[in-house]
C-alpha positions as CSV (number, residue, x, y, z in Angstrom):
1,X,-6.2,-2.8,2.5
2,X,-3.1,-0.6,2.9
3,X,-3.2,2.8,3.5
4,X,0.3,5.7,3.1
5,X,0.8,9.6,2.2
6,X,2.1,10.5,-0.7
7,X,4.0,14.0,-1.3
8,X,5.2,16.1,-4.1
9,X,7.4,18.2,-1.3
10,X,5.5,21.8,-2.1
11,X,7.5,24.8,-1.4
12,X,5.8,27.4,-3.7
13,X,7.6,30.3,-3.4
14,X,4.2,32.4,-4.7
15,X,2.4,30.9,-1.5
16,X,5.1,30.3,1.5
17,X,8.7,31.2,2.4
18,X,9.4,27.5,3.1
19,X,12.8,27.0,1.5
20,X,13.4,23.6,-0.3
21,X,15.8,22.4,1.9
22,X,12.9,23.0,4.9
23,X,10.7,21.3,3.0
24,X,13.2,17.8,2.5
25,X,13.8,17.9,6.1
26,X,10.3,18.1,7.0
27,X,9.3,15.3,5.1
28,X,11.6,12.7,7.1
29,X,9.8,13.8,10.2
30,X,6.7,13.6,7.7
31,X,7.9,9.5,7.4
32,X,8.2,9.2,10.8
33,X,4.9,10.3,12.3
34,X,3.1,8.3,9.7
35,X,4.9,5.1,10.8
36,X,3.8,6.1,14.4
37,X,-0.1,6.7,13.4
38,X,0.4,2.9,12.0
39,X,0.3,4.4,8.7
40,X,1.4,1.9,5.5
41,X,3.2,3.8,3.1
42,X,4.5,6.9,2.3
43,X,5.6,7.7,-1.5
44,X,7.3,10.9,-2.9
45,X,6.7,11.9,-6.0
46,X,9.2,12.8,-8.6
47,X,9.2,16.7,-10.0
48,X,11.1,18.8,-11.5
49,X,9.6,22.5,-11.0
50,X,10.3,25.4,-8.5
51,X,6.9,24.6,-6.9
52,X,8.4,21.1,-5.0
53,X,11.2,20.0,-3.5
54,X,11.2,16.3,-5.0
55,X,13.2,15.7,-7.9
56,X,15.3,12.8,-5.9
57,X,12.9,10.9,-3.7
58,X,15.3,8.2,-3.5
59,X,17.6,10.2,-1.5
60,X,14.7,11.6,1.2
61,X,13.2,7.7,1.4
62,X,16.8,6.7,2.1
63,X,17.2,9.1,5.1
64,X,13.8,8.6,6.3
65,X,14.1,4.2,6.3
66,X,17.1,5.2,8.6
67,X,14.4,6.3,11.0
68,X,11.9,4.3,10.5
69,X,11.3,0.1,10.9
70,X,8.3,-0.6,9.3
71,X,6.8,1.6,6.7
72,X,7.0,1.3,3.2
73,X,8.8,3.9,1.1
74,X,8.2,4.5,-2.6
75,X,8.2,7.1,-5.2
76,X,5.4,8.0,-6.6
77,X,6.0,8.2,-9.2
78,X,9.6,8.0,-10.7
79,X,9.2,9.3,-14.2
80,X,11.0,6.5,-16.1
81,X,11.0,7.9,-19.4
82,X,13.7,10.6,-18.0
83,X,15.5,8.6,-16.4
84,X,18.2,5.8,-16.6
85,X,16.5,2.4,-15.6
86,X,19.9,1.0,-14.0
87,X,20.6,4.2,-12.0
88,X,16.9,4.2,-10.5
89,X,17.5,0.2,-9.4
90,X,20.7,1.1,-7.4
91,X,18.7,3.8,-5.9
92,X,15.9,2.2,-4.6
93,X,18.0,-1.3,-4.4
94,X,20.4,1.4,-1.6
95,X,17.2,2.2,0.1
96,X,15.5,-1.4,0.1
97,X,18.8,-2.3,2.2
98,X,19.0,0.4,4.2
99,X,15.2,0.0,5.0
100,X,15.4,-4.1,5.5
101,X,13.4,-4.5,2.5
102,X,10.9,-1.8,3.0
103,X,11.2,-0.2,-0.8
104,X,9.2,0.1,-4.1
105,X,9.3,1.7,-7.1
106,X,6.0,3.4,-8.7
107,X,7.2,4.3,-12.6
108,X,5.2,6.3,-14.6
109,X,5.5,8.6,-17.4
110,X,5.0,11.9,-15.8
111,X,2.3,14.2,-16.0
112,X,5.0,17.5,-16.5
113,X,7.1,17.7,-18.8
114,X,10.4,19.5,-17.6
115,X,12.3,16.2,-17.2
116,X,12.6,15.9,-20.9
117,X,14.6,19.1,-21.5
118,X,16.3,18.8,-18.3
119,X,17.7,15.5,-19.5
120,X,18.1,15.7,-23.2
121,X,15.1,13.4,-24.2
122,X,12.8,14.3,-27.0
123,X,9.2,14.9,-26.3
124,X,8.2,13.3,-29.8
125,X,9.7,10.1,-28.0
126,X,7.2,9.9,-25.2
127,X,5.9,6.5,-25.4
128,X,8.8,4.6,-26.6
129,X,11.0,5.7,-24.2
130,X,8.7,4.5,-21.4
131,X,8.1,1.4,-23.2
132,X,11.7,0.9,-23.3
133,X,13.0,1.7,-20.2
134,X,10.2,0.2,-18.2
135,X,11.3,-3.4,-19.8
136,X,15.3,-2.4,-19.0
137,X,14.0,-1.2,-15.3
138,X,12.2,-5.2,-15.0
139,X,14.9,-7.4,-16.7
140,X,17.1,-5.7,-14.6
141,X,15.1,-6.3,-11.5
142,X,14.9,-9.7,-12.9
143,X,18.4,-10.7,-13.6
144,X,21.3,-9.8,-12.0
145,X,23.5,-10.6,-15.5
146,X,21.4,-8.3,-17.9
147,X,21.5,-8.2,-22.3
148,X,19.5,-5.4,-23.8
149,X,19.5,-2.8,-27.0
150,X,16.6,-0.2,-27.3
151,X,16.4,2.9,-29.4
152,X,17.4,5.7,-26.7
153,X,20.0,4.3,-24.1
154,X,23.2,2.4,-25.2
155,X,23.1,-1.1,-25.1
156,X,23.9,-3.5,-22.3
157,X,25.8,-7.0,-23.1
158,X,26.1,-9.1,-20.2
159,X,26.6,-6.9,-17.6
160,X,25.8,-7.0,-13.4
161,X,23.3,-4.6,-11.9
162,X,24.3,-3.8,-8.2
163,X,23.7,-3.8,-5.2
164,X,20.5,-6.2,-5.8
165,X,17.8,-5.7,-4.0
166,X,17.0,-7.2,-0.3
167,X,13.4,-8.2,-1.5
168,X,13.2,-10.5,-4.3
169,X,11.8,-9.1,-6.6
170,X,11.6,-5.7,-5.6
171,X,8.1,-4.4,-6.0
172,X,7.4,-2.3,-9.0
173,X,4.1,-0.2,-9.4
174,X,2.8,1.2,-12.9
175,X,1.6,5.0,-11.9
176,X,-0.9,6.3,-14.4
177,X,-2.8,9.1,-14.4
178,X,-6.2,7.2,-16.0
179,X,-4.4,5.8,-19.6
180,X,-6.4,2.9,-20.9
181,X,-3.2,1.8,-22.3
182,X,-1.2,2.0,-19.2
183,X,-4.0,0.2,-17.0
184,X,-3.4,-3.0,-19.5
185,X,0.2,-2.6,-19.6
186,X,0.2,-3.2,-15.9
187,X,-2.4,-6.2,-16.0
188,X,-0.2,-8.1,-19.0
189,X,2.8,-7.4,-17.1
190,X,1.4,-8.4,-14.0
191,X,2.4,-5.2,-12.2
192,X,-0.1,-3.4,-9.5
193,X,-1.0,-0.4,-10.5
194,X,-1.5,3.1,-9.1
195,X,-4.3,4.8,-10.5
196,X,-3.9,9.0,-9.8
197,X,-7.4,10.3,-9.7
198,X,-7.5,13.7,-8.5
199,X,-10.8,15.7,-9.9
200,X,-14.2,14.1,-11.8
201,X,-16.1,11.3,-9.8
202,X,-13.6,8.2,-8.7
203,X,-16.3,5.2,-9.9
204,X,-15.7,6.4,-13.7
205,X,-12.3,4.5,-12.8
206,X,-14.0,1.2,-12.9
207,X,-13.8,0.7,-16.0
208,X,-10.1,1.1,-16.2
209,X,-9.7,-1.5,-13.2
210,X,-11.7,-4.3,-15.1
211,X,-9.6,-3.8,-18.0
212,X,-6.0,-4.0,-16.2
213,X,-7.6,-7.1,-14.3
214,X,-9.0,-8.6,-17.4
215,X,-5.8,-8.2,-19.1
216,X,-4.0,-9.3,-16.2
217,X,-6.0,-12.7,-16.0
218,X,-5.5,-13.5,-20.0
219,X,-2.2,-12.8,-19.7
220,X,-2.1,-16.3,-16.9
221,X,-1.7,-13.5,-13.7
222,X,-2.7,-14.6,-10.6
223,X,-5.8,-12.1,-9.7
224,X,-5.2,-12.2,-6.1
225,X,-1.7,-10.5,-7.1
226,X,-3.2,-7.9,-9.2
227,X,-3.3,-4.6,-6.5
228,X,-5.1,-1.6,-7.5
229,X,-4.3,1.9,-5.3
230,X,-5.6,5.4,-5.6
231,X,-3.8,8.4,-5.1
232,X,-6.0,11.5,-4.1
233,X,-5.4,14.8,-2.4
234,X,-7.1,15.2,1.2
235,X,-7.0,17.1,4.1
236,X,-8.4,16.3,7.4
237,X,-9.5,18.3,10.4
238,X,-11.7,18.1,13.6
239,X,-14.8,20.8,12.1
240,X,-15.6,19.6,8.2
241,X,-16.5,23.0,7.5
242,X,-13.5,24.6,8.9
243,X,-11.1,22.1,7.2
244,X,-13.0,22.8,3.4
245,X,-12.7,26.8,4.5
246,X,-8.8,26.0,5.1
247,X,-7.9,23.9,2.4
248,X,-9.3,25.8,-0.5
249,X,-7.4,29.0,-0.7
250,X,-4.4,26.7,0.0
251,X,-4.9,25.0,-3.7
252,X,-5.6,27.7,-5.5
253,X,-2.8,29.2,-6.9
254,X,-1.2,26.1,-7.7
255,X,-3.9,24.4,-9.1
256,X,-4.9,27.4,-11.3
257,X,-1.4,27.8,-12.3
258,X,-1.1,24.2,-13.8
259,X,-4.6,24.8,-15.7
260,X,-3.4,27.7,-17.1
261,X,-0.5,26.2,-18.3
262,X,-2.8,23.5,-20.1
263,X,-5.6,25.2,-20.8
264,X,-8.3,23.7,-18.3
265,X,-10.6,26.4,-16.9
266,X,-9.9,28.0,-13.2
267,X,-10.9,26.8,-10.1
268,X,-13.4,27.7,-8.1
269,X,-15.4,27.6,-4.9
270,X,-17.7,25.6,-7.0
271,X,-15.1,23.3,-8.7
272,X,-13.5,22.6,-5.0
273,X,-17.0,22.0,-3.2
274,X,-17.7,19.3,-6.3
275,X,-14.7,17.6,-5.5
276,X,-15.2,17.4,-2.1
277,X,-18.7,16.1,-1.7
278,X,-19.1,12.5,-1.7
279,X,-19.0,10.9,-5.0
280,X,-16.1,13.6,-5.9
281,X,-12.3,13.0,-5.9
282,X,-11.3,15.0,-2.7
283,X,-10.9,13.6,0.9
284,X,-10.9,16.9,3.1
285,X,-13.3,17.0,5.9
286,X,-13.5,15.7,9.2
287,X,-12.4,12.0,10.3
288,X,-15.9,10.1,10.0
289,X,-17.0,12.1,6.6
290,X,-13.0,10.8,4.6
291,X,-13.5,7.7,6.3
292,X,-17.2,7.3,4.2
293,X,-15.8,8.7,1.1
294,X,-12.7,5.9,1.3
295,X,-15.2,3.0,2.0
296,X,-17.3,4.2,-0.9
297,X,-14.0,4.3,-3.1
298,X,-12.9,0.7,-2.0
299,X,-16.6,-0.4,-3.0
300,X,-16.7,1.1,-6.5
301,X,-12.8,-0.2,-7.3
302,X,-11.9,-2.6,-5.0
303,X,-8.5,-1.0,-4.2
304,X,-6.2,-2.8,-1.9
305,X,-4.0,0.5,-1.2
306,X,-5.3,4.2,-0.9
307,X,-2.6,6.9,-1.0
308,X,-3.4,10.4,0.6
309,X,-1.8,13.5,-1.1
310,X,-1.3,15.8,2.1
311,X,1.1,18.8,0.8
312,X,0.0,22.0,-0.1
313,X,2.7,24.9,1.1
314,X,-0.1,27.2,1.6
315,X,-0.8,25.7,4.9
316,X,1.1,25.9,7.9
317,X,3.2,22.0,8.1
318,X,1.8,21.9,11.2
319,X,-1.6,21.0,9.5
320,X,0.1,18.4,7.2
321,X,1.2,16.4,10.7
322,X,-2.0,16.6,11.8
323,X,-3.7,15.2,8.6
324,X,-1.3,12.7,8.8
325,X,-2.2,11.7,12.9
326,X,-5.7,11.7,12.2
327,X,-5.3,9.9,9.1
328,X,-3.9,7.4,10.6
329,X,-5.3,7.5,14.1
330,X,-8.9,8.2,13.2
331,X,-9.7,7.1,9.6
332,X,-7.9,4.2,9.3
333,X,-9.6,2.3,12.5
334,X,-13.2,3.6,11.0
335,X,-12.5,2.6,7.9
336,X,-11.2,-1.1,8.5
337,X,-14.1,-1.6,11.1
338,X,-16.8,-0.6,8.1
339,X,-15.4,-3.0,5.7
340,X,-15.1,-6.1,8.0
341,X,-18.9,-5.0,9.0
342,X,-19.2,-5.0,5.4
343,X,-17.1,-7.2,3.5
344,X,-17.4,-10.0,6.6
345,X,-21.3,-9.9,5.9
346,X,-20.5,-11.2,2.4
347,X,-18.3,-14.0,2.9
């Protein structure tokens, strides 16, 4: 099991004074301690609002492989549908050579919406586009000589893709927020997938990883290739209480923001405590108690990577290093030593 940090790059201006450009130079040093606490991966997602700093993850991942020798960099996710699919394979093909073969791509849709405008792409076209780019984005990945016509980029006769990647092929994760249709996408493609699960009770996800597996296996996948990974927000501290009393009023405004703008109801005290208890979709407390709630996660899915959202500009970055030591310092070790206890028992 695999375990990163993933990263939107928050600098809300409504809850710090951290400028953008402070908070893309604090994520390389971000990448570096996580390599040091023998962390994984670490994945920046793509966004396009004033609340983060992460519209080109390539770019940070690039400068942060320069620094780095054995963690894995990835987006997380690129939103494909925006995006041109031979652009994003130079990108991360420039930062799979820089980083010795250390790159992936996670595409998704997006959960926002501001790429569309931002681009010229037409809401209407929401599906097809992804559908479309995501089989340009793997035939090119595929081929180095590439032929393709599609509805929404011009058509490509023939033509070389460059620089290719250093790994062959490079690895390309399906990011979904909990689509039906995009778990068995990823299962008939073959394609690990990322599932983003980030309030309501993680085992209702089961469901969703039997049918990208299921799919995966009819579609003549081998199962031992098909990786699931979670993305959740956490926060970690020595004193549970004192880490739940810290990290709520950090989430607030952002998370009531985005519910306002889609018409979920606010969050609460309540809301925040639900997520956090055991069977809920937050990891904030002390090592030992995240620790339980990952083993407990890896029984219900049987996820071979978890990803730990750490970034909330609310708090000082000094607390986002430190949930990213003890992540890797403390929880890791407790968690690996529960499921050989475990999983050995069985085998």
């Amino acid at each position: 099991m695999e375990f990163g940090i993933s990263t939107f790059l928050e600098a809300n201006p409504r809850t710090s004074s951290t400028t953008h450009a402070e908070r893309i130079r604090q994520s390389i040093d971000e990448i570096v301690l996580a390599e040091q606490a023998g962390l994984d991966v670490y994945a920046i997602g793509e966004h396009h609002r004033i609340e983060y700093a992460s519209s080109a993850p390539a770019v940070i991942l690039a400068a942060g492989a320069a620094k780095t020798s054995k963690i894995r960099l990835s987006s997380a996710v690129t939103v494909l549908s925006s995006a041109d699919p031979v652009r994003v394979y130079q990108d991360f093909a420039t930062v799979d050579a820089i980083s010795n073969g250390r790159a992936e791509i996670m595409a998704g849709r997006g959960s926002f919406i501001e790429s569309f405008p931002l681009f010229g792409y037409d809401l209407d076209h929401y599906h097809e586009l992804f559908e479309q780019k995501l089989d340009l984005m793997l035939r090119i990945r595929d081929s180095e000589k590439v032929t393709w016509e599609g509805k929404h980029r011009p058509a490509i006769h023939d033509l070389g893709v460059y620089p290719r990647s250093e790994q062959n092929p490079l690895p390309v994760w399906i990011g979904t927020g909990g689509s039906p249709e995009s778990a068995v996408r990823a299962g008939v493609l073959g394609l690990p997938v990322c599932f983003a699960i980030i309030g309501g009770m993680p085992e209702r996800f089961a469901s969703l990883v039997k049918m990208y597996k299921e799919a995966g296996i009819r579609a003549g996948h081998d199962p031992s290739k098909l990786q699931v990974s979670v993305h959740s927000h956490g926060f970690i501290g020595e004193n549970d209480a004192e880490v739940a009393d810290r990290y709520f009023p950090a989430t607030v405004d952002i998370v009531n923001t985005i519910s306002k703008e889609r018409g979920f109801s606010a969050y609460n005290r309540q809301s925040f405590e639900a997520s956090r208890s055991l069977r809920g979709a937050f990891y904030v407390g002390d090592p030992e108690y995240v620790a339980e709630k990952i083993v407990l996660l890896r029984k219900n899915l049987g996820l071979t990577r978890f990803l730990m959202h750490v970034d909330v500009s609310a708090l000082p970055h000094s607390d986002v290093m430190r949930t990213i030591e003890l992540f890797g310092t403390k929880v890791v070790p407790i968690v690996q030593k529960e499921l050989a206890r475990i999983e050995g028992s069985r085998s």
